[in-house]
N, CA, C and O of each residue as an XYZ file, in Angstrom:
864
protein
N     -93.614     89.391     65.550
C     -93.129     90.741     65.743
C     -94.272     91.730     65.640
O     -95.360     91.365     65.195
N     -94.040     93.030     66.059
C     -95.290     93.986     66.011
C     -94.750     95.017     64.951
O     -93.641     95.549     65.002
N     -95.144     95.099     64.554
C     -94.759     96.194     63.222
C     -95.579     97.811     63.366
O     -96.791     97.927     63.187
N     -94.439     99.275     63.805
C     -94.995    100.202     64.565
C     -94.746    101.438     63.200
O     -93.569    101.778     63.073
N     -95.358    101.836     62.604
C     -95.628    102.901     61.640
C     -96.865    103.418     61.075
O     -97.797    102.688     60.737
N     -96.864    104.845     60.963
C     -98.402    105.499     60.716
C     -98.373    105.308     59.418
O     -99.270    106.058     59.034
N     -97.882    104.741     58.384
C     -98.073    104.486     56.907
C     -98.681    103.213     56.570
O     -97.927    102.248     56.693
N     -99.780    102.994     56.202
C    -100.112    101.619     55.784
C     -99.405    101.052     54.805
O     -99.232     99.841     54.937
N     -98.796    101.727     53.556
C     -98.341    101.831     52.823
C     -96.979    100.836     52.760
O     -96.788     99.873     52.018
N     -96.142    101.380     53.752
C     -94.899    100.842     54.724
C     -95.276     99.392     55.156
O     -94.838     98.336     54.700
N     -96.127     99.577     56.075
C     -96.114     98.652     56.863
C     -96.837     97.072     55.854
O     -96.879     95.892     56.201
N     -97.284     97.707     54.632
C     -98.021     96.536     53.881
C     -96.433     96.120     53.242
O     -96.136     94.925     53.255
N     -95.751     96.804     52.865
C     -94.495     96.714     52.627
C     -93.608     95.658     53.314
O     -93.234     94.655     52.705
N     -93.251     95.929     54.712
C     -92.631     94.813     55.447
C     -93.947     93.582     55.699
O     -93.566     92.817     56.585
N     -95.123     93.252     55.266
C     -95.346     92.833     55.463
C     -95.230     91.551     54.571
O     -95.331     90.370     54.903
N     -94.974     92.146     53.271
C     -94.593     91.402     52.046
C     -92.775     90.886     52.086
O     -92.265     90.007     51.391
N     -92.333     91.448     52.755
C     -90.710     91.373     53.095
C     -90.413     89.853     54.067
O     -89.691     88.890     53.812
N     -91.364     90.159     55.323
C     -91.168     89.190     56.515
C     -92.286     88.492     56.527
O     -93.261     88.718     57.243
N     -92.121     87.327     55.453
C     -93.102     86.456     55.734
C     -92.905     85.266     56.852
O     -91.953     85.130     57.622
N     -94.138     84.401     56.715
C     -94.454     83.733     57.531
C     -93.618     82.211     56.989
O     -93.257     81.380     57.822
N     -93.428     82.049     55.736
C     -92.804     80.771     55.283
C     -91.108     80.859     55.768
O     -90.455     79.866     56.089
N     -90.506     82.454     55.735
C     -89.191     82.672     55.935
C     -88.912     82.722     57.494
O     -87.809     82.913     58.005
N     -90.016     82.531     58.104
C     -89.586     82.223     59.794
C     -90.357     83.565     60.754
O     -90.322     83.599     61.984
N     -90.827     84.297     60.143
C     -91.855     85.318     60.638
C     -93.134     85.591     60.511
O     -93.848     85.636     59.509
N     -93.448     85.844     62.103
C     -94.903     86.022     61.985
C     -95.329     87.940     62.756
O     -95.012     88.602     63.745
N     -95.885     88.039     61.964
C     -96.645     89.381     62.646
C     -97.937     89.142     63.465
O     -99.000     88.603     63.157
N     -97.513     89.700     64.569
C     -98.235     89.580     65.473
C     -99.410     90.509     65.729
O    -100.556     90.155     66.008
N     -98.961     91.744     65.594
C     -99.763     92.968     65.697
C     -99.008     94.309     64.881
O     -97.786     94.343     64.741
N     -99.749     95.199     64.462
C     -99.237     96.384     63.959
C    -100.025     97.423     64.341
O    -101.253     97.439     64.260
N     -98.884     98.848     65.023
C     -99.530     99.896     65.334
C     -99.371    101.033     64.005
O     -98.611    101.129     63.041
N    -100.914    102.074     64.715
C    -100.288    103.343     63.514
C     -99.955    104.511     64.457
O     -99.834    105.646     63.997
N     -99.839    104.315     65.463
C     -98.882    105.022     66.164
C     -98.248    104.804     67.533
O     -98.781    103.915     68.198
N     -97.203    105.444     68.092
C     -96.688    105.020     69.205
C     -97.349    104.973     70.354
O     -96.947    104.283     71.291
N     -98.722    105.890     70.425
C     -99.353    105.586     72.050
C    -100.287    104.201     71.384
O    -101.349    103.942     71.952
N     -99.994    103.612     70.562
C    -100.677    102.148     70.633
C     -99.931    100.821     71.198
O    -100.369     99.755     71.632
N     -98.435    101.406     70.984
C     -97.610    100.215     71.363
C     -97.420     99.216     72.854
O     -97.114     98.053     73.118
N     -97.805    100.456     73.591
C     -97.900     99.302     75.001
C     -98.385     98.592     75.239
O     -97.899     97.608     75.796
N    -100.322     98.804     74.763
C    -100.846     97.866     74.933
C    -101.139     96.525     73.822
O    -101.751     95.485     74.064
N    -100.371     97.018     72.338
C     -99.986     96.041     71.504
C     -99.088     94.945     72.119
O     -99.093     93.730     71.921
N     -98.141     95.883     73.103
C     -97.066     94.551     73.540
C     -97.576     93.629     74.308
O     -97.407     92.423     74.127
N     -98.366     94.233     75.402
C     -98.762     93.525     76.258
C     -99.678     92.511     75.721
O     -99.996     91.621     76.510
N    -100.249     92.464     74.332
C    -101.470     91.542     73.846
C    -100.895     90.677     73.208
O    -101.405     89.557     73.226
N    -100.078     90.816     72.697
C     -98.987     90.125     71.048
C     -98.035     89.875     71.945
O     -97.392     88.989     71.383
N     -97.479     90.091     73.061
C     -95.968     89.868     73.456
C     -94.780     89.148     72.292
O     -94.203     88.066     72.180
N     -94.819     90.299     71.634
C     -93.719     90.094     70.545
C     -92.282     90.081     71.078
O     -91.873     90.479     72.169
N     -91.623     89.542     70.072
C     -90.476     89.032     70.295
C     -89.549     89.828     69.880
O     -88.410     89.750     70.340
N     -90.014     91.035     68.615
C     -89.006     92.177     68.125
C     -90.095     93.334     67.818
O     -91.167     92.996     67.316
N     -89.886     94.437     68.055
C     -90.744     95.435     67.491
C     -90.297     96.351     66.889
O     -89.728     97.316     67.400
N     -90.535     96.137     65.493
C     -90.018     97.271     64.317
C     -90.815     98.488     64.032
O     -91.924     98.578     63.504
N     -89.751     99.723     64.648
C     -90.345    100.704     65.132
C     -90.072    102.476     63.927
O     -89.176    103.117     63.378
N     -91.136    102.478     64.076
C     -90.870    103.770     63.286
C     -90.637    104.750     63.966
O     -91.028    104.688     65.131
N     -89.909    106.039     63.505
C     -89.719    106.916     64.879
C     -90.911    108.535     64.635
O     -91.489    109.207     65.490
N     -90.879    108.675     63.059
C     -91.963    110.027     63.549
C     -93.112    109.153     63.206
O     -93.285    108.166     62.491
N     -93.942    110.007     64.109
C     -95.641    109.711     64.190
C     -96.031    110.302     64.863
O     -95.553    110.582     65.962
N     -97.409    110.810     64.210
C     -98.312    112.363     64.463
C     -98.629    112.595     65.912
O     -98.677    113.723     66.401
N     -98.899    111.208     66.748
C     -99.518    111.689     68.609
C     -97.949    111.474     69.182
O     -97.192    112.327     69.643
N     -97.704    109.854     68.965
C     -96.538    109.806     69.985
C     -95.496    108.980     69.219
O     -95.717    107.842     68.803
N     -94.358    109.635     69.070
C     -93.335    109.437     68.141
C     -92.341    108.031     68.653
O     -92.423    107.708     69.838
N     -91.398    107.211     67.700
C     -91.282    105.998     68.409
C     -89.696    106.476     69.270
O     -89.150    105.464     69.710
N     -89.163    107.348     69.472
C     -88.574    107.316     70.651
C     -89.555    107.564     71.896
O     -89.317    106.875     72.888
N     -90.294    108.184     71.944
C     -91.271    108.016     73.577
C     -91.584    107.055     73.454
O     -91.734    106.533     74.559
N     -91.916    106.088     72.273
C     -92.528    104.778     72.319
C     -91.940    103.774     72.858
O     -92.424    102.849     73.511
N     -90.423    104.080     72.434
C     -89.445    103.052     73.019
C     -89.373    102.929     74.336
O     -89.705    101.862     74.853
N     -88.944    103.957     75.076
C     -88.901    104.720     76.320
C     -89.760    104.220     77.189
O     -89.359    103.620     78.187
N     -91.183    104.416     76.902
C     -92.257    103.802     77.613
C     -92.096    102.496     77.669
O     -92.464    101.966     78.718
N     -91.488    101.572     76.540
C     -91.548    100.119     76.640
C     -90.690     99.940     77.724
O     -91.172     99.355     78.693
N     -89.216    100.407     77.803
C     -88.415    100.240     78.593
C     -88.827    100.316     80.127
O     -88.025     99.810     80.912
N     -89.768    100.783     80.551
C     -90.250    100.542     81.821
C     -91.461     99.640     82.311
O     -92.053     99.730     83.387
N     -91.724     98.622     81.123
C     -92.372     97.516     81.251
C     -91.275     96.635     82.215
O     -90.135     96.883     82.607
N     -92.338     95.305     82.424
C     -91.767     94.187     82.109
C     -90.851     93.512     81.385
O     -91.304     93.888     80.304
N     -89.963     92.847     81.085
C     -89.126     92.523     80.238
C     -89.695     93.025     78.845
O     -90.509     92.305     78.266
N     -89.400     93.928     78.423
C     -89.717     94.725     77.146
C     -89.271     93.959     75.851
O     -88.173     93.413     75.953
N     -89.923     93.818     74.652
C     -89.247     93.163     73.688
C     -87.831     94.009     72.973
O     -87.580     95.106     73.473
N     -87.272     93.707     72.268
C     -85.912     94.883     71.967
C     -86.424     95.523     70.455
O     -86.968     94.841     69.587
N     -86.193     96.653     70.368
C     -86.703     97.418     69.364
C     -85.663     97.477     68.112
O     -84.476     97.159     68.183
N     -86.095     97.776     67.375
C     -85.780     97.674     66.295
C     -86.351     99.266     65.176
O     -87.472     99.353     64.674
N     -85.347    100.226     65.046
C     -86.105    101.736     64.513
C     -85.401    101.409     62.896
O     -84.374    100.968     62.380
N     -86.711    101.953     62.552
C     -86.766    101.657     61.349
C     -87.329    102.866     60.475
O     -88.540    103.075     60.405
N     -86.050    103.936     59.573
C     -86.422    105.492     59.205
C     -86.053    105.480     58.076
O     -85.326    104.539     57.757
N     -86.420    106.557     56.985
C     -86.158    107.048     56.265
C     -85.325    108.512     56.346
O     -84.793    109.191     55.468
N     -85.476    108.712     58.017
C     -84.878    109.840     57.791
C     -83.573    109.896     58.373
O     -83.451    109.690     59.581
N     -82.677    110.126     57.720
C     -81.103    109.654     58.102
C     -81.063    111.337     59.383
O     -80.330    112.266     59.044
N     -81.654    111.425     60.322
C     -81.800    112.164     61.246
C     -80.824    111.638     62.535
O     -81.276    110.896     63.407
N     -79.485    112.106     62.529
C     -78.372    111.878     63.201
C     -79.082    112.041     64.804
O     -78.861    111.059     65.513
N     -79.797    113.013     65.375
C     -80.127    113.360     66.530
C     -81.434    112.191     66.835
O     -81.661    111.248     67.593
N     -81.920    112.737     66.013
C     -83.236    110.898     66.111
C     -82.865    109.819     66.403
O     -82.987    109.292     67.509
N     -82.262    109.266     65.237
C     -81.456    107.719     66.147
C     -80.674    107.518     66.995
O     -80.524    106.364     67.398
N     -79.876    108.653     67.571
C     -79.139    108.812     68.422
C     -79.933    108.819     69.808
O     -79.379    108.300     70.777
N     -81.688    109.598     70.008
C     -82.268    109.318     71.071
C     -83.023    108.541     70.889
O     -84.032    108.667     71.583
N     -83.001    107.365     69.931
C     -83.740    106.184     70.205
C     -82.796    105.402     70.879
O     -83.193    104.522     71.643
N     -81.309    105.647     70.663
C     -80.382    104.704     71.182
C     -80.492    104.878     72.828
O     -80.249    103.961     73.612
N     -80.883    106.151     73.196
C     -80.726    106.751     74.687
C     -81.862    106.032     75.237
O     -81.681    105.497     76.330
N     -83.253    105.895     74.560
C     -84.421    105.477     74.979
C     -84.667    104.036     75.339
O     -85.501    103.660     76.162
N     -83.578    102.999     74.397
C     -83.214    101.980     74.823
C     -83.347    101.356     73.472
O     -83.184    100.144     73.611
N     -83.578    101.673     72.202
C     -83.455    101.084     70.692
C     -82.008     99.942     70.797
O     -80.910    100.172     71.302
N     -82.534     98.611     70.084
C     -81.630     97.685     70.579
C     -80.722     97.754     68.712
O     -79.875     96.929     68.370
N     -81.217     98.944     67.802
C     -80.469     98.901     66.782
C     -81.470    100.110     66.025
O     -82.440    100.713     66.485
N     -80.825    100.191     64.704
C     -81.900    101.340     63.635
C     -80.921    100.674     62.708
O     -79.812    100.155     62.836
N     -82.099    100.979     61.338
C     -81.741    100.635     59.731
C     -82.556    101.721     59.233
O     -83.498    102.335     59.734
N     -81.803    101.828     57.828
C     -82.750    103.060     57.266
C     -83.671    102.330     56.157
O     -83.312    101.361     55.487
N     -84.889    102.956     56.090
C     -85.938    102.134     55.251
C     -85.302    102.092     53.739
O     -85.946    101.631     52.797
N     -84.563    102.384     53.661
C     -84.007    102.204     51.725
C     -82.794    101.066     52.004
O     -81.984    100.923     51.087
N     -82.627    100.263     53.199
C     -81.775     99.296     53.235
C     -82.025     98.333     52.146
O     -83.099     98.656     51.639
N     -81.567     97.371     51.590
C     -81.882     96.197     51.182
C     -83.042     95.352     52.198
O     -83.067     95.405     53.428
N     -83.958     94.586     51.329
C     -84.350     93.863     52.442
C     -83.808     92.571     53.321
O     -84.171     91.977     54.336
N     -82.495     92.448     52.143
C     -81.861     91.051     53.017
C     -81.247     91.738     54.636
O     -80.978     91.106     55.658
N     -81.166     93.213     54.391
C     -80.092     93.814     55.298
C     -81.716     94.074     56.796
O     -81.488     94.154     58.003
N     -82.636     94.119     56.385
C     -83.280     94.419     56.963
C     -83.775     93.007     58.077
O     -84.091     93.143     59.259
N     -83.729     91.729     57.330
C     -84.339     90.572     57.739
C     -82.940     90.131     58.614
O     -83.066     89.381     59.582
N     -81.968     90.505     58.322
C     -80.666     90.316     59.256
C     -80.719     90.996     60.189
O     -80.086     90.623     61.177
N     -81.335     92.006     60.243
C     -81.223     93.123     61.550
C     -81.914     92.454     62.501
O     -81.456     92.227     63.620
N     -83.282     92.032     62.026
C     -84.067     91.568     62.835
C     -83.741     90.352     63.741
O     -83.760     90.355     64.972
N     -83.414     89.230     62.864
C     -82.983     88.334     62.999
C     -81.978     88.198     64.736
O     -82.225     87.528     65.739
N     -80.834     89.171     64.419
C     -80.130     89.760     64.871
C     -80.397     90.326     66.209
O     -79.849     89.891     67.223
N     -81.430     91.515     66.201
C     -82.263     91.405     67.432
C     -83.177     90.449     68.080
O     -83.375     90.336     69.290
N     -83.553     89.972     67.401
C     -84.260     88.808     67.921
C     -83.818     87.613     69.259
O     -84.238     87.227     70.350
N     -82.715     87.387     68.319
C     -80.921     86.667     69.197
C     -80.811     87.141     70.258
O     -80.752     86.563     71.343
N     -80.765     88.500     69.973
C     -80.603     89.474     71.314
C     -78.841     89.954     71.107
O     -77.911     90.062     71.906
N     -78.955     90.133     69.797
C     -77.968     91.231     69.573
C     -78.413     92.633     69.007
O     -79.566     93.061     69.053
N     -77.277     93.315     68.441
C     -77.540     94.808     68.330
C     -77.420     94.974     66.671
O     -76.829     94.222     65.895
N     -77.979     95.889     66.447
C     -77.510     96.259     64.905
C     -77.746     97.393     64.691
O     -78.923     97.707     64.867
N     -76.889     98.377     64.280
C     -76.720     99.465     63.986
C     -76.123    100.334     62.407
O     -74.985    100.779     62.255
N     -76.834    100.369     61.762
C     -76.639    100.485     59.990
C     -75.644    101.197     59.975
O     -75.649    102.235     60.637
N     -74.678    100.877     59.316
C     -73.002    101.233     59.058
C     -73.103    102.689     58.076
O     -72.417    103.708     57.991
N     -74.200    102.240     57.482
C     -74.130    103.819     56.536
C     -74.373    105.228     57.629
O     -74.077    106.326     57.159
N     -74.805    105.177     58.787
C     -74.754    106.293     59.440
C     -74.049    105.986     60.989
O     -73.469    106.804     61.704
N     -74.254    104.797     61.208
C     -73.007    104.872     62.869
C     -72.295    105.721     63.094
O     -72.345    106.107     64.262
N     -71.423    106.353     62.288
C     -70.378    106.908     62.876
C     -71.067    108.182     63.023
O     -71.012    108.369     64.239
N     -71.761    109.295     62.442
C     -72.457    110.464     62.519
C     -73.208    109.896     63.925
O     -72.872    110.378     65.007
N     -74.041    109.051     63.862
C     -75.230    108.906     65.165
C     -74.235    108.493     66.266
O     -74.839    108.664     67.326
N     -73.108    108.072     66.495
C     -72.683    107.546     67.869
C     -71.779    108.786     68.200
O     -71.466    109.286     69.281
N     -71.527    109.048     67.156
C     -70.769    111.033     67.347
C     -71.749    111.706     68.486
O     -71.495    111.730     69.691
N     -72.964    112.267     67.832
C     -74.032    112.559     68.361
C     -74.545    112.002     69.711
O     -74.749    112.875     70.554
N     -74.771    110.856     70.051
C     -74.928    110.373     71.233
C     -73.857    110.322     72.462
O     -73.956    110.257     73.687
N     -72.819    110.380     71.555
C     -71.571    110.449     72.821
C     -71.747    112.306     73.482
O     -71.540    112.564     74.668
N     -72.071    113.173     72.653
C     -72.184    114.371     73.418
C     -73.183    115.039     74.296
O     -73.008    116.045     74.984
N     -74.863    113.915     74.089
C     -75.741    114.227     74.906
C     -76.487    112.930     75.471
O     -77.593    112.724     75.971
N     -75.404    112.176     75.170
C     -76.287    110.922     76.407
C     -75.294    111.309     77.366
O     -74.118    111.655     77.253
N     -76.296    111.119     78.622
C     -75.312    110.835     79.782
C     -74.265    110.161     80.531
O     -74.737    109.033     80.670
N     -73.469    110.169     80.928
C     -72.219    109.601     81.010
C     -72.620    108.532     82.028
O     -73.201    109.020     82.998
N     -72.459    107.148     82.068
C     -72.931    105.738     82.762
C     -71.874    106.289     84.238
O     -70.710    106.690     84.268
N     -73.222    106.018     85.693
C     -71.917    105.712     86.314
C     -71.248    105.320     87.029
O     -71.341    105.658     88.209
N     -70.447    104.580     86.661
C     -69.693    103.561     86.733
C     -67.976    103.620     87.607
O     -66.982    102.941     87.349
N     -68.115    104.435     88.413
C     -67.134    104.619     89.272
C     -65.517    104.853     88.769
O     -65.168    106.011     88.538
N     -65.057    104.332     88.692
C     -63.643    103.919     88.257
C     -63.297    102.573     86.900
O     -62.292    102.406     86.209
N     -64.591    101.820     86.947
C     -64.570    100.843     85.769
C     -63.856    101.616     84.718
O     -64.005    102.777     84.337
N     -62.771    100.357     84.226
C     -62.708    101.236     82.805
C     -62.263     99.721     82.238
O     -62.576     98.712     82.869
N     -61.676     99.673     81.271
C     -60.805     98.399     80.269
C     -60.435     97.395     81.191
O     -60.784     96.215     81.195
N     -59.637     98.037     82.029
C     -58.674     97.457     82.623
C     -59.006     96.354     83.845
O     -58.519     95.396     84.447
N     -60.186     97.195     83.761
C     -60.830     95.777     85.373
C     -61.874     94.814     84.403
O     -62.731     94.191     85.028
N     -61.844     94.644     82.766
C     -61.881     93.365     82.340
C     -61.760     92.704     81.979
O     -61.719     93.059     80.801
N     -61.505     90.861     82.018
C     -60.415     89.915     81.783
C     -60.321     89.831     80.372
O     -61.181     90.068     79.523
N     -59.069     89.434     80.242
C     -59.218     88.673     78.548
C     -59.818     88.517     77.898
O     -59.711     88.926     76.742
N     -60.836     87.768     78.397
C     -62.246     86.537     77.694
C     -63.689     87.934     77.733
O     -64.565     88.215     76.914
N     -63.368     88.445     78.943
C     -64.865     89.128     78.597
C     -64.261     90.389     77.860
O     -65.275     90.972     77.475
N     -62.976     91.269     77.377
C     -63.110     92.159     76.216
C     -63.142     91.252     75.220
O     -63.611     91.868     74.263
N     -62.820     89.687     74.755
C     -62.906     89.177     73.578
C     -64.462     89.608     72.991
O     -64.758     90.152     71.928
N     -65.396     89.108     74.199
C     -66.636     89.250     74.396
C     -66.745     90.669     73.375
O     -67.033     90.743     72.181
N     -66.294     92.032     74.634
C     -67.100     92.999     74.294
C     -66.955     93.610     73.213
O     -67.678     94.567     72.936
N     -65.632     93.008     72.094
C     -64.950     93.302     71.237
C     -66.389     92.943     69.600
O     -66.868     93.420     68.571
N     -66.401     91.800     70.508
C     -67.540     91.348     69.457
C     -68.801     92.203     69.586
O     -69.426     92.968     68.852
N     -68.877     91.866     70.498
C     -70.342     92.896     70.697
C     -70.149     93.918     70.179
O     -71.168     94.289     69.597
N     -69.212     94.700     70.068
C     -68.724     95.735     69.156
C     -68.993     95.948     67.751
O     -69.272     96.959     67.106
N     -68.805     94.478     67.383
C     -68.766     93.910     65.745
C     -70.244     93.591     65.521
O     -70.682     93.055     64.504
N     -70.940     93.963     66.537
C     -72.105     93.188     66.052
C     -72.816     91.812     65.997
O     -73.733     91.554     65.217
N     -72.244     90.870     66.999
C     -72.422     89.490     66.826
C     -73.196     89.201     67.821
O     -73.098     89.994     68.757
N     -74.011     88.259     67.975
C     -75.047     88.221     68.868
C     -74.134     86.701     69.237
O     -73.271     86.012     68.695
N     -75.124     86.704     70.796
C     -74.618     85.620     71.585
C     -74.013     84.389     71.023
O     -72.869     83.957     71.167
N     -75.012     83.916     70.353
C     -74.841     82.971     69.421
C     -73.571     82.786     68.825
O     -73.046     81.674     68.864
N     -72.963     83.841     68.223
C     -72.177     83.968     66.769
C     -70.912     84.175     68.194
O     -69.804     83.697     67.949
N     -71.066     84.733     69.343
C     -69.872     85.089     70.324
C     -69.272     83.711     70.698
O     -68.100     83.335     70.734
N     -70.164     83.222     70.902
C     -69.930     81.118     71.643
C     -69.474     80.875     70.198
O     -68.355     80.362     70.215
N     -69.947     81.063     68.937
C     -69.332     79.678     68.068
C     -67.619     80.459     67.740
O     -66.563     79.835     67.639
N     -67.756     81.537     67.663
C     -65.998     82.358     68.051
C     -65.302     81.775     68.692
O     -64.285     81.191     68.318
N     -65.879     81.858     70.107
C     -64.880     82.083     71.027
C     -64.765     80.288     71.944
O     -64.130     79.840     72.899
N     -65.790     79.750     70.951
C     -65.698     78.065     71.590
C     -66.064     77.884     73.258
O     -65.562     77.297     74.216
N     -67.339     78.819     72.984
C     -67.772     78.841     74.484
C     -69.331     78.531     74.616
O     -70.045     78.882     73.676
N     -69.693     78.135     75.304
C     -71.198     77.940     75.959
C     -72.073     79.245     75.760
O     -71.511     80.313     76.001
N     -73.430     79.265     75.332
C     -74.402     80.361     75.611
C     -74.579     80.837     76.799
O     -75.342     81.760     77.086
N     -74.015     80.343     77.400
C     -74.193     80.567     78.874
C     -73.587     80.914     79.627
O     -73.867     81.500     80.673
N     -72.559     80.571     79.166
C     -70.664     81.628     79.752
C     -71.107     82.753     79.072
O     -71.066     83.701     79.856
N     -71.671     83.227     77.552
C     -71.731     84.147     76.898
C     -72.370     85.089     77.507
O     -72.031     86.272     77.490
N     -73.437     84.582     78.145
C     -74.205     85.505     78.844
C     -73.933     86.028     80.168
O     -74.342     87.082     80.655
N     -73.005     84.931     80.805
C     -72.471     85.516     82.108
C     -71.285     86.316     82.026
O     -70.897     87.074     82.915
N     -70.776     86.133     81.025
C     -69.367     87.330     80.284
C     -70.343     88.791     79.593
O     -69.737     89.862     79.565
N     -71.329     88.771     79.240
C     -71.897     90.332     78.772
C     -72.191     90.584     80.461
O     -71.591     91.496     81.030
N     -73.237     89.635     81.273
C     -73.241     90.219     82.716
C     -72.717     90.778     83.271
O     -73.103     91.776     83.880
N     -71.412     90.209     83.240
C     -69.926     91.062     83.785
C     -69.968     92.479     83.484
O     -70.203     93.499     84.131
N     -69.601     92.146     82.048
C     -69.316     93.602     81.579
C     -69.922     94.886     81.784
O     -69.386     95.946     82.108
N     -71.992     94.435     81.369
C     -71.981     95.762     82.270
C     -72.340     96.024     83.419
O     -72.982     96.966     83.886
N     -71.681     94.721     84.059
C     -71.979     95.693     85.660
C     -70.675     96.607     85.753
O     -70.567     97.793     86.066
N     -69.778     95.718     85.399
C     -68.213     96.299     85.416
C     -68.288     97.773     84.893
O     -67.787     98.662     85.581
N     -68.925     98.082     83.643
C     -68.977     99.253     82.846
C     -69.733    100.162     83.184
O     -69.600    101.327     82.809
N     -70.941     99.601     84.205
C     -71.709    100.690     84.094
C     -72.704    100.556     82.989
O     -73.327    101.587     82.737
N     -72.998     99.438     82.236
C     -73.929     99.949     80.743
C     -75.385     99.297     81.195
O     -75.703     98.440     82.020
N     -76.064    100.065     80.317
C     -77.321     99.450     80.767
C     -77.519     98.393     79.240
O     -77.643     97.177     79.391
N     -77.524     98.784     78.348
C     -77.982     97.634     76.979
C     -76.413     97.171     76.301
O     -75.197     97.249     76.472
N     -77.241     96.762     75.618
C     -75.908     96.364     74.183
C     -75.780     97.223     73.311
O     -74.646     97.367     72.853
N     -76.824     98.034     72.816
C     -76.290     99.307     72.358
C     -75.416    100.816     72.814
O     -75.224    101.864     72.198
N     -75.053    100.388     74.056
C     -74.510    101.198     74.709
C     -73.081    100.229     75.138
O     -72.169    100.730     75.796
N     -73.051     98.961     74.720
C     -71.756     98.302     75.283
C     -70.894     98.292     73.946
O     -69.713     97.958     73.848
N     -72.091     98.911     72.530
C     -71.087     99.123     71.207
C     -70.789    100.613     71.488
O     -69.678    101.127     71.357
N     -71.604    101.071     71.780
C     -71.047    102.888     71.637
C     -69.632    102.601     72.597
O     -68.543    102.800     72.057
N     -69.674    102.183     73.867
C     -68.502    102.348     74.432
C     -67.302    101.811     73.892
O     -66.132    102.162     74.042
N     -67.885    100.772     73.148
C     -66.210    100.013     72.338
C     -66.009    100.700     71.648
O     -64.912    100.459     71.145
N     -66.520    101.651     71.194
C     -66.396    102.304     69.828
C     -65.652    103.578     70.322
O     -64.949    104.080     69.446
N     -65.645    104.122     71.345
C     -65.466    105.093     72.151
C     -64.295    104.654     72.571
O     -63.337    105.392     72.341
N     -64.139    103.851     73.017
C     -62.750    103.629     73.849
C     -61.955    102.147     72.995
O     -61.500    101.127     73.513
N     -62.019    102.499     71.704
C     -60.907    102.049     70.482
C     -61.120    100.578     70.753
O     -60.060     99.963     70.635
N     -61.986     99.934     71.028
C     -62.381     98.231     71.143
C     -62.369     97.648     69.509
O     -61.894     96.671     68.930
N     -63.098     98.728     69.177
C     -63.321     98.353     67.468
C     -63.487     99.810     67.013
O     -63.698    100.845     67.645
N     -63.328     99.558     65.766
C     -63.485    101.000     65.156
C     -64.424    100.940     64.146
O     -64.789     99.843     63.724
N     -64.861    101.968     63.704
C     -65.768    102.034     62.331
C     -65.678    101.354     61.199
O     -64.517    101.253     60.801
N     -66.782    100.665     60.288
C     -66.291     99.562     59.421
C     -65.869     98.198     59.711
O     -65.903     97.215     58.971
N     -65.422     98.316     61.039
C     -64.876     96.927     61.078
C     -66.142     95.948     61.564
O     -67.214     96.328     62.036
N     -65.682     94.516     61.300
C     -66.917     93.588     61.337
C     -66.494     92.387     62.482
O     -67.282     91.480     62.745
């Protein structure tokens, strides 16, 4: 993973958190966001835990810029500052989750984990304030006439989860299906929806009563 914060301090921090015996390796670490592109491109990391303020280029432009790479690794924002409008435009920028730095660290090594899979995670202590926020200035997906109703059974079981937070993985051992149906059932969905990530296929469940707040 690449580890993205202007604090050495921090970053010596997760470095003591995500070791190398527990299944992680650090690949590279920036001290600020105009370092990250060409960190990715050298390290091609697999998760990048991202800080969002920093003095040249802050990690929502950081994100942003990744997103118009090559298959971009999925980000991971990682704050102290419970800043409702901040994580809300990392979510717009393409952030595949946020935790706040006073999480636990078990909660933190799950997030990752989590993204890694290529699911979403989004810290329960502020979701509901940040997806408030994003529903009034992200732009509306669009998606023609899609709504609930043009999808089957099996793929809202899908998006229900994705809702909950469960990565591919955890969707197949549910729903007694293949990784591979799993992935051709999120396909569906957002073409059907209109979504571009998975953090935007939870805001919409969340939005249109799939799952609600708290629930797991």
């Amino acid at each position: 993973m690449l580890l993205v914060d202007d604090q050495e301090l921090v970053r010596s921090g997760l470095r003591r958190i995500l070791r190398r015996k527990d299944g992680f390796i650090i690949a590279g670490e920036c001290a600020d966001g105009a370092e990250v592109p060409a960190a990715v491109a050298l390290h091609s990391p697999d998760v990048v835990v991202m800080d969002l303020r920093m003095k040249r280029v802050d990690g929502i432009e950081a994100t942003r810029q990744l997103q118009s790479t090559d298959r971009p690794p999925p980000v991971l924002v990682l704050t102290t500052f419970d800043d409702d409008h901040l994580l809300s435009g990392a979510l717009r920028a393409g952030a595949a989750g946020f935790i706040l730095k006073d999480s636990p660290a078990e909660e933190l090594i799950r997030a990752i984990r989590t993204i890694a899979e290529g699911g979403a995670c989004l810290d329960p202590a502020v979701t509901e304030r940040v997806l408030a926020t994003y529903r009034t200035s992200a732009p509306v997906p669009d998606n023609g006439t899609s709504t609930l109703d043009d999808l089957t059974a099996r793929e809202l079981d899908v998006l229900t989860l994705i809702g909950r937070g469960h990565t591919n993985t955890e969707i197949g051992r549910e729903l007694g299906i293949s990784g591979v149906t799993v992935k051709s059932h999120v396909g569906h969905i957002f073409l059907k929806l209109g979504l571009r990530d998975r953090a935007a296929a939870i805001v919409y469940a969340f939005d249109n009563g799939v799952v609600s707040p708290g629930s797991r």
